[in-house]
N, C-alpha and C positions, 0 to 999 in steps of 0.2 A: 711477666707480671702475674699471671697465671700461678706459675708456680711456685713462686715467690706466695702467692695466696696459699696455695694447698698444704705449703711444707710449715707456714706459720699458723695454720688451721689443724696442722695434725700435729703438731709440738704443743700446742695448747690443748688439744682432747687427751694427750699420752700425759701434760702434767695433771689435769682435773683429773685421771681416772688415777695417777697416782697418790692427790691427795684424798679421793676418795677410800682408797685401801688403806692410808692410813688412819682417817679418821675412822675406819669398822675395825681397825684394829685396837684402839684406844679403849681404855678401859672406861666403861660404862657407856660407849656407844651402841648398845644395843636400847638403852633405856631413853636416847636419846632419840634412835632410828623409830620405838616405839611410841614414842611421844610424838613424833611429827607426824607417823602415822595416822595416830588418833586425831590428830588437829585435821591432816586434808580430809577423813571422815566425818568428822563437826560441820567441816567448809562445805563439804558437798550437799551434807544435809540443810545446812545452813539454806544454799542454795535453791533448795528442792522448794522448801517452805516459802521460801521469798517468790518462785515462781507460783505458787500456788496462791501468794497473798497478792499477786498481781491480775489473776483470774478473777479470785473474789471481787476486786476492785473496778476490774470491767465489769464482773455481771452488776454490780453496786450500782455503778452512773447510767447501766441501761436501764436499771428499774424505775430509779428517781427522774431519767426519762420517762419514763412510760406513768409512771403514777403523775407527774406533774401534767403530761397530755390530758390525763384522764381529769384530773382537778378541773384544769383549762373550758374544759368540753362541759365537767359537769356546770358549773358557774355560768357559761353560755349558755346554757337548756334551762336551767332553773326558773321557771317564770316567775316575775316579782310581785311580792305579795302586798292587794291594796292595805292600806292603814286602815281604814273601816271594818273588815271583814274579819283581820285576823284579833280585834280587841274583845275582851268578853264583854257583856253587858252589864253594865252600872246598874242596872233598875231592880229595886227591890221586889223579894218576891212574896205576895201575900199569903202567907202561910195560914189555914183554919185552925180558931182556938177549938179547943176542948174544954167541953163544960162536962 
């Protein structure tokens, strides 16, 4: 079974690597070969960015962490202020005329 495995694992790498020579041999396969080039370079960078927009993303929810604590904390501390104290005063003020 074994070799039944190897001998149809190596008649199918001898046919790929045959159609491989053919299709470099075809005319305009190099513009082809050049063009998928460029794409897996797109892909990678493509990649690069997306791990970096996943970095961003962590430092993002630690902050909105950290500032929401801080909100939290501050609203618990803030002593509340009486209604009397913080209104200004209604009472007029007697101003001296000038004669």
């Amino acid at each position: 079974m074994a070799d039944r495995r190897q001998d149809l694992l190596g008649r199918l790498a001898d046919l790929s690597e045959e159609a491989i020579q053919r299709l470099a041999e075809a005319p305009g396969a190099d513009r082809v070969f050049a063009a998928v080039n460029g794409l897996r370079e797109r892909v990678d960078e493509l990649q690069k960015q997306t791990r970096g927009l996943q970095k961003l993303e962590q430092r993002l929810d630690t902050l909105e962490k950290r500032v929401d604590a801080l909100a939290k904390t501050k609203t618990a501390t803030t002593p509340a202020r009486s209604s009397a104290g913080s209104r200004p005063s209604t009472a007029k003020r007697s101003t001296p005329k000038k004669t």
